[in-house]
C-alpha positions in Angstrom: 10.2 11.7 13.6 7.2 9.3 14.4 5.3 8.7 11.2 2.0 9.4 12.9 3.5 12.8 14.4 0.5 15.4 14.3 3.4 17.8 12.8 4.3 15.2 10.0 1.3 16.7 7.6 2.6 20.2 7.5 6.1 20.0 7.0 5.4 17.9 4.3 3.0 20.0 2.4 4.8 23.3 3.2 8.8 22.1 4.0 11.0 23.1 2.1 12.0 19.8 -0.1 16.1 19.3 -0.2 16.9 15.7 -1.9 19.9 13.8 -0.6 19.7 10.4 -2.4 17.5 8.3 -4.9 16.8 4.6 -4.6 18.7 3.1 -7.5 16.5 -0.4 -7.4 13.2 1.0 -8.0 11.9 1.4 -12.0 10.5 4.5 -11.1 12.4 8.0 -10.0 12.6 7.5 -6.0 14.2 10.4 -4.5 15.2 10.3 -0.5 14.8 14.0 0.7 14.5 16.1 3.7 11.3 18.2 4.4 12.5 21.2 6.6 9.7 24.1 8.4 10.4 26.4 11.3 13.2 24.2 12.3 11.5 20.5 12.2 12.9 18.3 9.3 11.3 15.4 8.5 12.8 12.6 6.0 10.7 11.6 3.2 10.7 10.0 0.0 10.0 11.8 -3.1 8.7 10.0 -6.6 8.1 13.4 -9.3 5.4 12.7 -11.7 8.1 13.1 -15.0 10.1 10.2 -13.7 7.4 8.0 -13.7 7.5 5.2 -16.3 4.5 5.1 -19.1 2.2 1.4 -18.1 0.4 0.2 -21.0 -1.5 -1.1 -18.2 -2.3 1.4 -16.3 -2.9 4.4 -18.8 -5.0 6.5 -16.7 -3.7 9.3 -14.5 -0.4 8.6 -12.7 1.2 6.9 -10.0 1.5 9.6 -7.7 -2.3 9.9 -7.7 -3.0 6.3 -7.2 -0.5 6.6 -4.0 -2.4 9.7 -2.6 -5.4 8.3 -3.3 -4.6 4.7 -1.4 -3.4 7.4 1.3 -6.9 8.7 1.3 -8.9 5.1 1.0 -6.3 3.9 4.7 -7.4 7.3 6.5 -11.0 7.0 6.0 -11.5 4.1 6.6 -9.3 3.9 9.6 -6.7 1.5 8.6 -3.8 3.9 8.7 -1.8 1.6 6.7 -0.3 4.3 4.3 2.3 6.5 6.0 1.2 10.0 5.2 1.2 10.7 1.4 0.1 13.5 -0.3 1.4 15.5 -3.5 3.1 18.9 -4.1 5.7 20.9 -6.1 9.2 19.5 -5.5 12.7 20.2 -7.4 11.6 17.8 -10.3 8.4 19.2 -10.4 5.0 18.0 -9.0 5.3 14.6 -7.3 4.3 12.3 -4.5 5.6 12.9 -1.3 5.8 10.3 1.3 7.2 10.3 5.2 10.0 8.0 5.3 9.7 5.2 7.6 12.3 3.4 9.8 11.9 0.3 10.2 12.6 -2.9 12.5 14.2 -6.1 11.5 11.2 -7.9 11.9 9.5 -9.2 9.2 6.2 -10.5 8.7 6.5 -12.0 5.3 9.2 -14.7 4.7 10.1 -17.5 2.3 11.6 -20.6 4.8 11.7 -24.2 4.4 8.6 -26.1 5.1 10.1 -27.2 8.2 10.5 -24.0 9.7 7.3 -22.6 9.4 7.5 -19.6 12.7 3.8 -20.9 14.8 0.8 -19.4 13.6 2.3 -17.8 10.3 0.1 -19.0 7.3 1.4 -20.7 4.4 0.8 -19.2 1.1 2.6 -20.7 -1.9 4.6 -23.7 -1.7 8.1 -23.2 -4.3 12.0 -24.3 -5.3 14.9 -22.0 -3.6 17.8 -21.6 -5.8 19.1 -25.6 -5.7 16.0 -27.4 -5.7 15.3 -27.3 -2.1 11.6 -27.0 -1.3 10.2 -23.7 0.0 7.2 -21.9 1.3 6.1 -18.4 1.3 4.4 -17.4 4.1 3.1 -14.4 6.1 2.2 -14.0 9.8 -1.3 -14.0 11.1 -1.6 -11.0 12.9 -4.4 -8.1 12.8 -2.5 -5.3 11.1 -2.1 -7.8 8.2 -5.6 -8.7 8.1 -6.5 -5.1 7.8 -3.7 -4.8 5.1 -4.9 -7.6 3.1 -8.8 -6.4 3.5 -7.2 -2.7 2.2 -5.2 -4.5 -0.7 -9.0 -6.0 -1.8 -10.4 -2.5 -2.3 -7.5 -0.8 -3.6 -7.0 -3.4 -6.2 -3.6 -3.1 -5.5 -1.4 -5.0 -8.0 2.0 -4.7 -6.1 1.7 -6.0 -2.4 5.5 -7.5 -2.6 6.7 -9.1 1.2 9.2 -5.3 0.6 6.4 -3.4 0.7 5.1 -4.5 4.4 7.0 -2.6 6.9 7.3 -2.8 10.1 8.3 0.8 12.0 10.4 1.2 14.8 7.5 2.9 16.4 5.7 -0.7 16.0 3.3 0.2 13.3 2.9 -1.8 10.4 3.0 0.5 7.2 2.2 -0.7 3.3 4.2 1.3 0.5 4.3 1.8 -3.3 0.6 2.3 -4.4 1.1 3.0 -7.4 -0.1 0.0 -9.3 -3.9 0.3 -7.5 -7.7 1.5 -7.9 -8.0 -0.1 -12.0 -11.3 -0.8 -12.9 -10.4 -4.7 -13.7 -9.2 -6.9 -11.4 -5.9 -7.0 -10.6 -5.3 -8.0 -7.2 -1.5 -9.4 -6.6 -0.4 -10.0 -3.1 1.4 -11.9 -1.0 -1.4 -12.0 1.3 -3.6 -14.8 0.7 -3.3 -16.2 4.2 -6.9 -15.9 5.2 -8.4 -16.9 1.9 -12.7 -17.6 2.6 -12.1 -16.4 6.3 -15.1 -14.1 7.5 -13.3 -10.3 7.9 -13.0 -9.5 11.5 -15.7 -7.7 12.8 -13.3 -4.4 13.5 -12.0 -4.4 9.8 -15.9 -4.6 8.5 -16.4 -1.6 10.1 -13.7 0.1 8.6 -15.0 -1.0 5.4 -18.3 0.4 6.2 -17.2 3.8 8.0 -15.2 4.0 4.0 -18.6 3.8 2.3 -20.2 6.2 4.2 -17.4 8.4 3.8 -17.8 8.1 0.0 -21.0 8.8 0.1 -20.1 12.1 1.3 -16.8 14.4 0.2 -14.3 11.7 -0.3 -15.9 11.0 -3.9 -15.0 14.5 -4.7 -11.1 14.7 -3.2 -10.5 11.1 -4.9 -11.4 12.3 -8.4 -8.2 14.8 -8.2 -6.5 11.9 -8.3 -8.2 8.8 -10.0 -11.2 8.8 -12.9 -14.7 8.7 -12.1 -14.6 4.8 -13.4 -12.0 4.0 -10.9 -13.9 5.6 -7.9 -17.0 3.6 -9.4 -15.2 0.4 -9.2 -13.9 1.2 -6.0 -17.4 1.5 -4.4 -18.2 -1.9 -6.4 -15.5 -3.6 -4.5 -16.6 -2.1 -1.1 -20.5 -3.0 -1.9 -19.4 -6.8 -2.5 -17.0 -7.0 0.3 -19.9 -5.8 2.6 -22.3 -8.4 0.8 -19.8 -11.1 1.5 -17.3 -9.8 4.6 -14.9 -13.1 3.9 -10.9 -12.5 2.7 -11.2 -13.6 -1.3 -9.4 -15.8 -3.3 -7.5 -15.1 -6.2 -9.5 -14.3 -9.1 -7.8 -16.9 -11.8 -7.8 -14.3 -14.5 -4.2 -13.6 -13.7 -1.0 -14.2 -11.8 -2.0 -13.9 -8.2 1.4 -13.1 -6.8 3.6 -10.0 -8.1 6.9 -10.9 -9.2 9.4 -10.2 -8.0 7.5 -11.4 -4.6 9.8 -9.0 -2.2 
């Protein structure tokens, strides 16, 4: 089923959840499932909040609310970079629940020689492969990253791996795994540093400013089911200083810029 389905949303809050598989590489419990009401079955994937790993770093609430809550922060501000998210009762008890996306073989994050750099992707971080042999990451320099990247800058998020951009078969480009987002310090790890001290294009400003609006209004309320009232406060404090100064940041120096594993 499309990932943007308008049918998607219900048979994920009130399917019934069967689980198939789990997804052996992530430190988390991933579960692969199948969501299934009045005869329409959509895959999804399935992380329960008791299989979630304890994060000195992270101490507050869980991961499953920091994914619903990044869910939230792409759909009101337009972005739609999270594939619907939300959280319910499953087998394993409470849990996020996430439509499963197929994707494409295209990627738009790569590590290459320096030599074959695709046109117009942006270099980020020049390395060693394996033997010795120079290296570069780099990502391409297309709009639905930019509005990624901008979404990355107010979410905090700690864990934008080159894995975790997808790229649907429907053509959308999806983010996954939010659960390392929304602390109060600053933590932002990406391999998205492509348009560091570029201005924000003008439709992704908007999209930053529709979100403050919003949170002006109910969204406060429906994030603090999820995240503490410090994290929300922080998350307008980004917001307010991305609007004072609409240009992609730099990394902030207080920490490794780039998650590691990168993909």
């Amino acid at each position: 089923m499309d990932p943007r389905d308008p049918a998607v949303p219900a048979v994920l809050r009130h399917g019934r959840l069967e689980i198939t598989g789990r997804l052996v590489d992530a430190s988390n419990a991933t579960l692969f499932g199948t969501a299934t009401l009045d005869g329409v079955a959509v895959e999804c994937v399935y992380k329960p909040v008791r299989g979630e790993r304890p994060l000195w770093d992270f101490p507050d609430g869980t991961l499953a609310g920091r994914e619903v809550a990044a869910f939230l922060i792409s759909e009101a501000a337009g972005f739609h970079v999270v594939p619907h998210t939300l959280l319910r009762e499953g087998p394993f008890g409470s849990g996020m629940v996430q439509i499963w996306v197929d994707t494409r073989e295209d990627e738009l994050v790569d590590v290459c020689a320096p030599s074959e750099v695709p046109p117009g992707w942006l270099r980020v971080l020049r390395a060693r492969g394996d033997r010795g042999e120079p290296a570069v990451l780099v990502h391409a320099d297309v709009p639905e990253l930019q509005a990624m990247a901008a979404f990355d800058v107010i979410t905090n998020n700690a864990d934008r791996k080159g894995g975790h951009v997808l790229v649907g078969t429907d053509g959308h480009v999806y983010g996954v795994d939010h659960g390392l987002c929304l602390h109060t310090e600053d933590k932002l790890r990406t391999v998205l540093w492509g348009w560091v001290g570029r201005p924000l294009p003008e439709e992704v400003v908007d999209s930053v400013k529709r979100l403050r609006t919003d949170l002006d209004h109910r969204l406060c309320e429906v994030l603090g089911e999820h995240i503490t009232r410090r994290e929300t406060r922080a998350l307008i404090r980004r917001i307010d200083g991305l609007l004072g100064d609409p240009c992609f940041p730099g990394p902030s120096g207080r920490g490794p810029a780039i998650p590691w594993p990168a993909f």
